[in-house]
MMTF fields as JSON, N, C-alpha, C and O atoms, coordinates in Angstrom:
{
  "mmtfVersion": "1.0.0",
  "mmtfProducer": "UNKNOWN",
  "numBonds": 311,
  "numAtoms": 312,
  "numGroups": 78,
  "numChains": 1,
  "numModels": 1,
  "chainsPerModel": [1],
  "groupsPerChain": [78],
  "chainIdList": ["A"],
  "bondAtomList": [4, 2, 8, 6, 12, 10, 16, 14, 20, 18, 24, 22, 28, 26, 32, 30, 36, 34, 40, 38, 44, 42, 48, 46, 52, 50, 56, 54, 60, 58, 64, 62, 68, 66, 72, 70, 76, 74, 80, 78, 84, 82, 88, 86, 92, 90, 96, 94, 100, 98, 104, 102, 108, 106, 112, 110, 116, 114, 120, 118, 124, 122, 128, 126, 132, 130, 136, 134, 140, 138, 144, 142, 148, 146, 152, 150, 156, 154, 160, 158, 164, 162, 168, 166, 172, 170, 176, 174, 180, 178, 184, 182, 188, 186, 192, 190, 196, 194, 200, 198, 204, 202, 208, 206, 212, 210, 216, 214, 220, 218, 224, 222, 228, 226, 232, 230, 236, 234, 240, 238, 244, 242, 248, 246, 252, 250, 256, 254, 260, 258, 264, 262, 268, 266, 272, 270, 276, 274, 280, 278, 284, 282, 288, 286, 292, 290, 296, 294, 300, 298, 304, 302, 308, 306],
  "bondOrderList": [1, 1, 1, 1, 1, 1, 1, 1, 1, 1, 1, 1, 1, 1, 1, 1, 1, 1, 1, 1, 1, 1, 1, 1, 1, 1, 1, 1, 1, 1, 1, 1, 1, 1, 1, 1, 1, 1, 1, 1, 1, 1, 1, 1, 1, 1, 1, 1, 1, 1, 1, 1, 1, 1, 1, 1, 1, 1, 1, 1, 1, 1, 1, 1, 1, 1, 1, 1, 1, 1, 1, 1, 1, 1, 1, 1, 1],
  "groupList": [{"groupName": "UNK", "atomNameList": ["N", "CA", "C", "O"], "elementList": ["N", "C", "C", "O"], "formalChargeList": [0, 0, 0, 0], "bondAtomList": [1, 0, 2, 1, 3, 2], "bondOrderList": [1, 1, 2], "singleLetterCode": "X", "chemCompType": "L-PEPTIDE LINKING"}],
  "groupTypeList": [0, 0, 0, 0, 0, 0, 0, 0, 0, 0, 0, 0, 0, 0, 0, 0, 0, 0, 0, 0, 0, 0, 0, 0, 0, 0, 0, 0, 0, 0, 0, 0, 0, 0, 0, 0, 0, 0, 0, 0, 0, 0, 0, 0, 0, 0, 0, 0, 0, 0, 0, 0, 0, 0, 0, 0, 0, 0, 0, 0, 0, 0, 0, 0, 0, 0, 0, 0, 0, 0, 0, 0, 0, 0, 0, 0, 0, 0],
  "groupIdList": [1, 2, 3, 4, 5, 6, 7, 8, 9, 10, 11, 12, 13, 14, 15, 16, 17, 18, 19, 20, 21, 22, 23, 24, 25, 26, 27, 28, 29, 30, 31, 32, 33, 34, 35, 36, 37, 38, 39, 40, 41, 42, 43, 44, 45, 46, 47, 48, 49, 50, 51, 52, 53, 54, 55, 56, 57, 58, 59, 60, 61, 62, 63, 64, 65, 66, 67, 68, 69, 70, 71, 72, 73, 74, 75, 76, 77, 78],
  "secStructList": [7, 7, 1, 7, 2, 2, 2, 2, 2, 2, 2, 2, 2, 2, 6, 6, 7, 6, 6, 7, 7, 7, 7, 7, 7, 7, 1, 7, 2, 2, 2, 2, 2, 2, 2, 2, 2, 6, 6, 6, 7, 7, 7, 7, 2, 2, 2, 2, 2, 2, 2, 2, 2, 1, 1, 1, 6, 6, 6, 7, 7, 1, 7, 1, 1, 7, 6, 6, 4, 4, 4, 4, 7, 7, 1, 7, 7, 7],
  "xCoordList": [-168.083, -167.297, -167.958, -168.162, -168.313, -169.239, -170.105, -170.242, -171.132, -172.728, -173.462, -172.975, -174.877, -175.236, -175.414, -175.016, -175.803, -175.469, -176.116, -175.76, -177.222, -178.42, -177.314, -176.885, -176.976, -175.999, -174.715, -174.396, -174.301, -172.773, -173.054, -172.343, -174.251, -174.433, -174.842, -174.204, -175.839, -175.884, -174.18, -173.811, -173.771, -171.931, -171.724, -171.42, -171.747, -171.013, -171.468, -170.583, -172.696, -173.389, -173.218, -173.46, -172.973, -172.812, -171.252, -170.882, -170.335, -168.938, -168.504, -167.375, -169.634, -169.209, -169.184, -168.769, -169.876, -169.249, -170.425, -171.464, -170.419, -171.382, -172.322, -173.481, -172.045, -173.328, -174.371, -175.488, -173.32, -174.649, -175.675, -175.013, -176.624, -178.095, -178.211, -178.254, -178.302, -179.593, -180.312, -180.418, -181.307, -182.86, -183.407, -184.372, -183.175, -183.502, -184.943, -185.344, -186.105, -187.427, -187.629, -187.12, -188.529, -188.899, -190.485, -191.157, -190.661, -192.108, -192.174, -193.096, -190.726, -190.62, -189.251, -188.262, -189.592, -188.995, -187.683, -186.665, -187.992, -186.512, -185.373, -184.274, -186.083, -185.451, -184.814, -183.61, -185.566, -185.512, -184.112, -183.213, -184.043, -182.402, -181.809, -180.692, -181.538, -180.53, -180.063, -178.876, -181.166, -180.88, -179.635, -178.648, -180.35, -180.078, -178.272, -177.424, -178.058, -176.624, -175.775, -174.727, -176.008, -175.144, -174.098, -173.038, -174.951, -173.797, -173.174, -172.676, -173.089, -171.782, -170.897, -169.971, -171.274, -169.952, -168.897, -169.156, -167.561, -166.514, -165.524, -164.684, -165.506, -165.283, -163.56, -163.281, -162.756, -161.147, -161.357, -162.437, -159.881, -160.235, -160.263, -160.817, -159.327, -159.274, -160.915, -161.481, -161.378, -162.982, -163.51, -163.671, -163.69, -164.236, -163.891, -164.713, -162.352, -162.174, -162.706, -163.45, -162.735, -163.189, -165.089, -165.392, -165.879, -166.854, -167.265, -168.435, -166.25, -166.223, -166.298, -166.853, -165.416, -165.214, -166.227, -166.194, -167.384, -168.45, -169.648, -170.748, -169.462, -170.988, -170.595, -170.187, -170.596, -170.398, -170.745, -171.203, -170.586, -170.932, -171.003, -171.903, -169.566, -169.773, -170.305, -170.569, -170.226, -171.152, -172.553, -173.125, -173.127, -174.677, -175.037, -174.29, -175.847, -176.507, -177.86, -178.349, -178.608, -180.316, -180.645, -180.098, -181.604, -182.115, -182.902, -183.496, -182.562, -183.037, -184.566, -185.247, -185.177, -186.359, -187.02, -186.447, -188.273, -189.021, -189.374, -190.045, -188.962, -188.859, -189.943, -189.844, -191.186, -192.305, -191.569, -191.181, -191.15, -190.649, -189.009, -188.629, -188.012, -186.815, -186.933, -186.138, -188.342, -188.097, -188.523, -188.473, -188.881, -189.049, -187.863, -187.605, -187.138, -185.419, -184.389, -183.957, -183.691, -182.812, -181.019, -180.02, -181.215, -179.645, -179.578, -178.575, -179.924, -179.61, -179.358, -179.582, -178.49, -178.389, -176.626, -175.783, -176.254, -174.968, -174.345, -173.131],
  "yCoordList": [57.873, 57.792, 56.879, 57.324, 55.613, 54.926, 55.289, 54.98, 56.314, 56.572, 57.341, 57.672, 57.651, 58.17, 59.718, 60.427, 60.438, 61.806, 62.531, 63.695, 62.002, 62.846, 62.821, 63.877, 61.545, 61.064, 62.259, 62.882, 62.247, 62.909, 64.306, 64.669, 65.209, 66.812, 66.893, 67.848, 66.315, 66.236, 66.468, 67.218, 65.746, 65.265, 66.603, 67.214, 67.518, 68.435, 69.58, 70.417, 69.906, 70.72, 70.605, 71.637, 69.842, 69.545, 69.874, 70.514, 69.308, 70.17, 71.228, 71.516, 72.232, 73.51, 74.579, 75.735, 73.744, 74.534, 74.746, 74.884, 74.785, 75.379, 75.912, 75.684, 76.595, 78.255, 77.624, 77.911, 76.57, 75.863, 74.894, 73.868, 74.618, 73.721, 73.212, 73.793, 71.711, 71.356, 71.004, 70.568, 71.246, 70.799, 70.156, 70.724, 68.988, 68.061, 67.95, 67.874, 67.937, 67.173, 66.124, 66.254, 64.74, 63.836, 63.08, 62.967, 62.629, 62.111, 60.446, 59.703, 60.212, 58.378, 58.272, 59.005, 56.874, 56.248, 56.048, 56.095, 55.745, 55.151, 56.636, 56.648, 57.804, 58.892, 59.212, 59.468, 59.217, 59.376, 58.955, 59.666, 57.516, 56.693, 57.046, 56.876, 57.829, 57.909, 59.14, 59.465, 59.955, 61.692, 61.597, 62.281, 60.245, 60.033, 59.416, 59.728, 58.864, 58.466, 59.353, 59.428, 60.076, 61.298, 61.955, 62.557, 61.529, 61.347, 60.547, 60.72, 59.59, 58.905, 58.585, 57.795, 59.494, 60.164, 60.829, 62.007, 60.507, 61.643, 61.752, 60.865, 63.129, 63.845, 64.277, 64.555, 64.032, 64.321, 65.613, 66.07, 66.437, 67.565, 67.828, 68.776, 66.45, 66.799, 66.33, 66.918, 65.695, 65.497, 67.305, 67.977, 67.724, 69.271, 70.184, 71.035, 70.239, 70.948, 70.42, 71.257, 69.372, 68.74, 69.458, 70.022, 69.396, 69.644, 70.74, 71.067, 71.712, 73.069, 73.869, 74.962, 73.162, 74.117, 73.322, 73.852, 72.03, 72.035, 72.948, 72.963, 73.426, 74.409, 75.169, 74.962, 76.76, 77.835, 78.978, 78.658, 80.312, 81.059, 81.511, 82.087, 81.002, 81.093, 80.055, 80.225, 79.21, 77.76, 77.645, 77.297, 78.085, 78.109, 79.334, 80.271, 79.528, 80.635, 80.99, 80.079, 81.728, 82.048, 82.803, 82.982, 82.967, 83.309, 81.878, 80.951, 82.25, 80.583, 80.745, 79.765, 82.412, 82.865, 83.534, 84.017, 83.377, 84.613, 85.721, 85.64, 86.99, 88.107, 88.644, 89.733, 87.622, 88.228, 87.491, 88.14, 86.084, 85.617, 86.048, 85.796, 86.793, 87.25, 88.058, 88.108, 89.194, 90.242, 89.796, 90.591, 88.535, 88.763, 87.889, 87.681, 87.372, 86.822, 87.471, 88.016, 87.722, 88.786, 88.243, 88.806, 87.122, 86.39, 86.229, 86.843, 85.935, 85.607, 86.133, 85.796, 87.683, 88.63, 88.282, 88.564, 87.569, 87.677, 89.034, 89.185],
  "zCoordList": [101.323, 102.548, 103.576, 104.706, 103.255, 104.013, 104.704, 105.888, 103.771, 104.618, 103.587, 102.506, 104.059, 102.972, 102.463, 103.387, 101.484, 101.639, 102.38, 102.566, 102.975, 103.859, 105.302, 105.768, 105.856, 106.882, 107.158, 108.171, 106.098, 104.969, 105.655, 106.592, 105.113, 104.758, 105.933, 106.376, 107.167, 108.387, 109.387, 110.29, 108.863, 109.743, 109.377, 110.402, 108.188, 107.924, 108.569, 108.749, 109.015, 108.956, 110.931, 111.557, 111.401, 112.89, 113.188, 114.172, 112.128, 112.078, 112.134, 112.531, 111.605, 111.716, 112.594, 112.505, 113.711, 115.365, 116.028, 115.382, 116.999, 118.503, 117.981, 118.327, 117.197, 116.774, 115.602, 115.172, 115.334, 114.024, 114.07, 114.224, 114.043, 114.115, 113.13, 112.046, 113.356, 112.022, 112.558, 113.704, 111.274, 111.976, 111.203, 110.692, 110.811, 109.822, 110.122, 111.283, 108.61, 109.016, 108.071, 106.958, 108.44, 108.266, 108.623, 109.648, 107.115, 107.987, 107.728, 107.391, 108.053, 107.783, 108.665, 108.654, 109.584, 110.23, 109.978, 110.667, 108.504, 107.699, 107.842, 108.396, 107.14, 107.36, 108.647, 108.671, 109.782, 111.259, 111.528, 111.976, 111.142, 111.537, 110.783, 111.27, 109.021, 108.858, 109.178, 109.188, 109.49, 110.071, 111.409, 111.682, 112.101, 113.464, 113.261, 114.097, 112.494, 112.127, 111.826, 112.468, 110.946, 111.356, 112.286, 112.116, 113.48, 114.416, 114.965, 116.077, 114.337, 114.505, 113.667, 113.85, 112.225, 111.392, 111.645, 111.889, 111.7, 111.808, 111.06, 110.913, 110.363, 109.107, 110.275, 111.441, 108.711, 109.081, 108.67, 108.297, 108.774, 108.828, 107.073, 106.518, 106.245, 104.73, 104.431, 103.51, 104.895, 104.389, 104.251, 103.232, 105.84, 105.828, 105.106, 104.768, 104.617, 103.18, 102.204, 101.694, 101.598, 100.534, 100.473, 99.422, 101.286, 101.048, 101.56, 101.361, 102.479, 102.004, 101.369, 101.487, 100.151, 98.727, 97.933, 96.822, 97.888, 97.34, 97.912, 97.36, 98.634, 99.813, 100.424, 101.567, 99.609, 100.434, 99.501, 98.404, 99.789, 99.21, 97.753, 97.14, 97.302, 96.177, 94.57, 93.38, 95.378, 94.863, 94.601, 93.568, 95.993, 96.263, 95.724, 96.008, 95.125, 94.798, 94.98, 95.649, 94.766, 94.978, 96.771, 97.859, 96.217, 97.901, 98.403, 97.852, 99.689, 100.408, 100.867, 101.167, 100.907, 101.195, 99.76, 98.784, 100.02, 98.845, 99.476, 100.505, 98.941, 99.708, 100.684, 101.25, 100.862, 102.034, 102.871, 103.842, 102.844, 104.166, 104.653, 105.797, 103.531, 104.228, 105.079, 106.018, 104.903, 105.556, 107.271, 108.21, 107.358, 108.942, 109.242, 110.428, 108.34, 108.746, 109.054, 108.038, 110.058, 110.249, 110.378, 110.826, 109.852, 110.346, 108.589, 108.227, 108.009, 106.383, 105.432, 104.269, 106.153, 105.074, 104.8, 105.651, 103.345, 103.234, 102.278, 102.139]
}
């Protein structure tokens, strides 16, 4: 969709409203700008379905923590 997927999953992840953060990290310049482009992606609303139904609950699987570090996580219980 003219950008790249780091750019792409950033746009999406900023789409999904007020309450959501990314917090992209990087330890290269190059990374920095394309993190930073991101926003000036804009996803139609058929893009946000389209990669809705690639990333969501029932797609992703695993725990995103190993169980010493879930237990001091209190938002990541689905």
């Amino acid at each position: 969709w003219g950008t790249t997927a780091a750019a792409l999953s950033l746009a999406w992840v900023l789409a999904q409203g007020e309450h959501v953060h990314a917090i992209p990290g990087t330890t290269q310049s190059g990374h920095l700008a394309e993190n930073m482009s991101a926003l000036q992606v804009q996803l139609d609303p058929s893009q946000l379905v389209e990669m809705g139904a690639l990333i969501n609950h029932e797609t992703v699987h695993g725990n995103r923590y190993n169980s010493h570090q879930q237990k001091t996580v209190e938002s990541e219980e689905f």
